[in-house]
C-alpha positions in Angstrom: -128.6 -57.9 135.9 -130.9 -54.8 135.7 -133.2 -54.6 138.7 -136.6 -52.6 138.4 -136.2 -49.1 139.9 -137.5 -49.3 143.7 -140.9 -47.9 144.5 -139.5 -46.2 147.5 -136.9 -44.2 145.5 -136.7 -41.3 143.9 -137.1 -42.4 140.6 -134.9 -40.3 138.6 -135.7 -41.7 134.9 -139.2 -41.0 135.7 -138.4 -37.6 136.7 -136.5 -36.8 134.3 -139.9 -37.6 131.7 -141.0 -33.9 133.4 -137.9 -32.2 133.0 -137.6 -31.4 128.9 -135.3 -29.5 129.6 -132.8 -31.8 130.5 -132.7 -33.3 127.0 -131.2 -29.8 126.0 -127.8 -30.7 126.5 -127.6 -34.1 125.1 -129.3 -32.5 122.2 -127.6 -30.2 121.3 -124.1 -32.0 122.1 -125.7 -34.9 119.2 -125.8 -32.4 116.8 -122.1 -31.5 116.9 -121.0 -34.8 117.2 -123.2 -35.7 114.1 -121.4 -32.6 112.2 -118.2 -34.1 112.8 -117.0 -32.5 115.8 -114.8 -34.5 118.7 -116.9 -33.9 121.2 -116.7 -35.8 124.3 -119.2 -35.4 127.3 -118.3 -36.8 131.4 -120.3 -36.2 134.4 -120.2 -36.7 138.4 -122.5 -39.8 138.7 -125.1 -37.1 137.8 -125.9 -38.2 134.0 -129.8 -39.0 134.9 -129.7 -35.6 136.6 -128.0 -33.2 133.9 -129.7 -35.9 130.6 -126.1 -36.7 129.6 -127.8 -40.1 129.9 -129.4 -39.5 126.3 -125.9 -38.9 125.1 -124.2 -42.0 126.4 -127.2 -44.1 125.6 -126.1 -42.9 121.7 -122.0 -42.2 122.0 -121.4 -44.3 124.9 -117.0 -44.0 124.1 -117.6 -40.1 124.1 -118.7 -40.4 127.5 -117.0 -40.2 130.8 -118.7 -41.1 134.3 -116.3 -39.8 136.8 -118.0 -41.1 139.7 -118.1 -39.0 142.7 -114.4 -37.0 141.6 -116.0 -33.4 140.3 -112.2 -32.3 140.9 -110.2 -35.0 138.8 -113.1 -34.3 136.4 -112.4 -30.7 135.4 -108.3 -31.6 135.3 -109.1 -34.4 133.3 -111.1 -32.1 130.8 -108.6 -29.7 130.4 -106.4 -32.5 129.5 -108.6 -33.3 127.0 -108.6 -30.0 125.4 -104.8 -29.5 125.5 -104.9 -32.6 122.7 -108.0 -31.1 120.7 -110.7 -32.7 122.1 -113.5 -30.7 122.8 -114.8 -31.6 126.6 -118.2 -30.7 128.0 -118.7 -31.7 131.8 -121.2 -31.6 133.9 -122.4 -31.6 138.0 -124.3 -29.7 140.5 -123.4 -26.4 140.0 -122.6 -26.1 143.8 -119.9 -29.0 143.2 -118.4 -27.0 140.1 -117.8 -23.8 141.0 -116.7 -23.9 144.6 -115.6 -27.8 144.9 -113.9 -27.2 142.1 -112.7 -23.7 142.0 -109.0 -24.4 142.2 -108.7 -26.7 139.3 -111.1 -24.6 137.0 -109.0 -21.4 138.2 -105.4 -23.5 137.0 -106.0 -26.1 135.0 -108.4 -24.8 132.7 -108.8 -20.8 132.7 -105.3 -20.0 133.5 -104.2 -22.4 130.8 -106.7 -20.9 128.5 -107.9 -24.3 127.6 -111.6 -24.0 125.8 -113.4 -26.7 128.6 -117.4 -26.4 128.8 -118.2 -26.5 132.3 -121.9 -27.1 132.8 -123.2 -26.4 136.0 -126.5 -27.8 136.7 -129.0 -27.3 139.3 -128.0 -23.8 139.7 -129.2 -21.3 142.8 -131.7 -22.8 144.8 -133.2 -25.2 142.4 -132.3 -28.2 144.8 -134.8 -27.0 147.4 -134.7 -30.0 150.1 -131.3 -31.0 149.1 -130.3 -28.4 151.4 -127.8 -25.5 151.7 -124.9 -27.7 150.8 -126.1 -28.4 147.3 -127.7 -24.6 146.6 -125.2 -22.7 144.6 -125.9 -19.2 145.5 -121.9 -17.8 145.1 -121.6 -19.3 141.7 -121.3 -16.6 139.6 -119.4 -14.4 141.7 -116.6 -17.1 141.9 -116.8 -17.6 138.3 -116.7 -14.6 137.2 -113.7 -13.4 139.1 -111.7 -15.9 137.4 -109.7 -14.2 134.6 -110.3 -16.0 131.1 -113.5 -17.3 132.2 -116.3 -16.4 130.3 -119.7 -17.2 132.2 -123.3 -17.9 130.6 -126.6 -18.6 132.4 -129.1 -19.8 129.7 -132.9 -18.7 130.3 -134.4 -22.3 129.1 -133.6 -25.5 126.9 -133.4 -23.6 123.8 -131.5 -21.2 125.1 -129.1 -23.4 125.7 -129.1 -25.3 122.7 -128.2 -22.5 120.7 -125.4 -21.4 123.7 -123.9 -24.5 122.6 -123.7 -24.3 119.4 -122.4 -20.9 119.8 -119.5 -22.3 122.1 -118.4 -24.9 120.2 -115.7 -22.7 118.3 -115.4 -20.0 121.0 -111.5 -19.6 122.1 -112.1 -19.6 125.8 -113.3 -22.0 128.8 -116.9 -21.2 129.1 -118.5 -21.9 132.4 -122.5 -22.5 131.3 -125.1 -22.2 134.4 -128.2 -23.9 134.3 -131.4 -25.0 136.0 -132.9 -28.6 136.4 -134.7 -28.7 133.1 -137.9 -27.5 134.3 -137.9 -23.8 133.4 -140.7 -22.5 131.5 -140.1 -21.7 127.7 -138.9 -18.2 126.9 -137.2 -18.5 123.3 -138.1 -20.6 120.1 -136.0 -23.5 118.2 -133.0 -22.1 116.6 -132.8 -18.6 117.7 -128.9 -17.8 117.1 -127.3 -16.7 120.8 -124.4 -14.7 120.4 -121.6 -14.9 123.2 -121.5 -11.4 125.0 -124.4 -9.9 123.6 -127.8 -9.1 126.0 -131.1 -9.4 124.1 -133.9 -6.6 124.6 -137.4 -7.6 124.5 -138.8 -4.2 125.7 -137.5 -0.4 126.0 -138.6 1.4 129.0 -138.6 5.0 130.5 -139.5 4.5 133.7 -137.5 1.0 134.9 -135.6 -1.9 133.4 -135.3 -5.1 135.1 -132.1 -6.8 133.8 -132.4 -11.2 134.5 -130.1 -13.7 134.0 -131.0 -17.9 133.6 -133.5 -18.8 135.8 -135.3 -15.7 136.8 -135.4 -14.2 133.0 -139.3 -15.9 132.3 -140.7 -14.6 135.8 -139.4 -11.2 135.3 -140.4 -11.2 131.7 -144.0 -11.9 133.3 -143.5 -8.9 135.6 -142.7 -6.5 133.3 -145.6 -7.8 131.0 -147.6 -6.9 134.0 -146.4 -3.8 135.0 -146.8 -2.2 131.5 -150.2 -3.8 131.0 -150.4 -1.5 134.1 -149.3 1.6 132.6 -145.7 1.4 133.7 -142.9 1.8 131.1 -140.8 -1.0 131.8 -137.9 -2.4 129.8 -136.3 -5.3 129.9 -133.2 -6.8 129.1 -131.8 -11.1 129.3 -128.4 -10.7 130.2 -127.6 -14.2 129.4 -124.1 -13.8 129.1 -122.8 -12.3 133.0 -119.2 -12.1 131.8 -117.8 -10.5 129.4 -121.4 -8.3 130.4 -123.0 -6.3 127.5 -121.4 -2.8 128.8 -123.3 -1.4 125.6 -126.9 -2.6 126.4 -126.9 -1.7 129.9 -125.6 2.0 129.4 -128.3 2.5 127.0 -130.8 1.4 129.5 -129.4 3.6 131.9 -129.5 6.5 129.5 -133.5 5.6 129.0 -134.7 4.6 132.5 -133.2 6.5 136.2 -134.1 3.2 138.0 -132.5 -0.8 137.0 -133.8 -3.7 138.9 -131.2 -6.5 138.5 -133.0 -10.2 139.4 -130.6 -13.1 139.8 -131.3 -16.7 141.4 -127.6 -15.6 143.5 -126.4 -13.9 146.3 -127.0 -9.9 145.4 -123.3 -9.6 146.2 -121.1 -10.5 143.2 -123.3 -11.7 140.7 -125.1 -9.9 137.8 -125.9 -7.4 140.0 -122.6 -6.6 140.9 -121.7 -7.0 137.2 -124.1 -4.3 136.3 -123.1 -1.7 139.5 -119.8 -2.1 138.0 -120.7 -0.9 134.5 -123.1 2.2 135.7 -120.3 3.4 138.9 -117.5 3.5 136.2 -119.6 5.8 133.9 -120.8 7.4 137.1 -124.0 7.2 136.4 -127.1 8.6 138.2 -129.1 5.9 138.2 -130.8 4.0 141.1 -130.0 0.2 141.1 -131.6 -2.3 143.0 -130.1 -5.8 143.5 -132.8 -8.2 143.6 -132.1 -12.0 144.5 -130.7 -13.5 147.7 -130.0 -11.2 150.2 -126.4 -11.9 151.4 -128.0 -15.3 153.5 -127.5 -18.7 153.1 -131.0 -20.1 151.3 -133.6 -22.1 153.4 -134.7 -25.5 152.5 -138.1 -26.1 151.2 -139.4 -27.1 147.6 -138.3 -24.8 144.8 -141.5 -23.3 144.1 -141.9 -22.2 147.8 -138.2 -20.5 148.2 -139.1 -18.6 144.8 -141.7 -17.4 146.6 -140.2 -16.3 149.9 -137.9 -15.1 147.9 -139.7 -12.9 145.5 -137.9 -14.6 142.3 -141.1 -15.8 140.9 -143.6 -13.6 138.6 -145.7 -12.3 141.4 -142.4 -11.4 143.6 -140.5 -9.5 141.2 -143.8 -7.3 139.6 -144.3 -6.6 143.6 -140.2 -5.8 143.9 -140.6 -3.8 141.0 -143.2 -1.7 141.7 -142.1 -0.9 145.5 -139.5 0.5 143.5 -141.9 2.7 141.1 -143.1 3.7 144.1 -140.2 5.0 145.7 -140.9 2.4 148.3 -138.1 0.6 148.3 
């Protein structure tokens, strides 16, 4: 029998009312499964956390609950996808990409098998969960693993249309995302293609390149800064690897300064990316890793970390224009 939720809990179907987000996944998954597609979604004992609940409730034999085995998870998914199915799993992104690491690196991207692995709750998003559950290495891990392309959506529409682009997509895709609260940056149905960075403004002066989570603050920023008089460009690098060499050469052939802004460690995640792409062209142009500075994260409420550490709106325009300054 069903009990009534405690009051003393932390009522995670209630929550999850506020997240919108959330329903993103289950969403879009619905859709394929609806076109005909053999689709079959499993989680962590995380599927009110990730909205994989919304799925079940509707395809409850395409679903999986693992339990607490993130590990026999991802094996078991590239299992799945050795006989045609096409598996999409989901847990803490902290769980996934370091828990995880071996069996993503040999059972799925070394066999080339085409698993979606969603990580959820991505950099710091877990605020008083604590260190343990902030995934700040995630994309430097992932990224480093050969056959592994990597994706960090910038809302629920985003990645909608991420999925829809992966569902033929050759490779294991490993898909980073927040916890269904981020703001909205793009419309219904605008088509994402895999690899390719989308420009919202040319700049002369600086670009700020984002990824995921930190894409609608720095979007504000650079609103700001050019309502200021700055020319500031800016580019979504949703997709971290393969990286869109082409977009960010150009932006280094317009602008002598890039700010990169990543919910990560600055060491090995689009940032790095990015230094990559300039130093092999050898470049002259100043880059500035913005994001977490080489430190394991503090615990406090989202919204306060952004703060202290600059990855909201106000942060980043401030970042920026230290940098405009030659400040910084």
């Amino acid at each position: 029998m069903n009990k009534p939720l405690s009051n003393k809990s932390w009522q995670y179907r209630q929550l999850n009312s506020v997240t919108p987000g959330l329903d993103a996944l289950s969403d879009a998954l619905i859709e394929l499964v609806a076109a005909g597609e053999p689709i079959v979604a499993g989680t962590a004992d995380l599927q009110y956390s990730n909205g994989l609940s919304k799925f079940h409730a509707l395809h409850p034999d395409r679903f999986v609950q693992f339990g607490i085995s993130e590990q026999n998870m991802v094996s078991a998914a590239a299992g799945m996808a050795a006989v045609g199915i096409k598996p999409y799993v989901a847990t803490f992104a902290s769980f996934l990409a370091l828990l995880c690491c071996e069996q993503i690196r040999m059972d799925v991207a070394y066999s080339r098998l085409p698993v979606r692995l969603i990580g959820h709750h991505a950099g710091i998003s877990l605020g008083f969960y604590g260190t343990s559950h902030h995934a700040t290495e995630d994309l430097a891990i992932m990224r480093s693993i050969a056959n592994l392309t990597v994706i960090a959506p910038a809302d629920g529409n985003q990645l909608k249309e991420v999925i829809k682009a992966a569902n033929d997509y050759p490779h294991p895709i490993y898909i980073r995302i927040q916890r269904g609260r981020d703001p909205e940056v793009y419309t219904d149905h605008q088509p994402f293609t895999i690899g390719t960075a989308i420009s919202h403004y040319s700049g002369t002066d600086l670009t700020i390149i984002a990824t995921g989570s930190t894409v609608h603050p720095a979007l504000e920023a650079t609103r700001a800064l050019r309502a200021a008089g700055a020319s500031v460009g800016f580019l979504d690098m949703a997709t971290v690897k393969p990286i869109d060499r082409d977009a960010i050469l150009e932006a280094a052939a317009q602008s002598p300064r890039i700010l990169t802004v990543e919910e990560h460690n600055v060491l090995g995640g689009l940032g790095g990316a990015v230094a990559e792409v300039l130093t092999s062209e050898g470049l002259p142009v100043k880059l500035t890793r913005h994001g977490i500075y080489d430190e394991y994260s503090l615990i406090a409420p989202p919204t306060h970390l952004y703060a202290h550490y600059e990855l909201d709106a106000k942060g980043i325009e401030a970042r920026a224009t230290r940098l405009l300054e030659g400040r910084a």
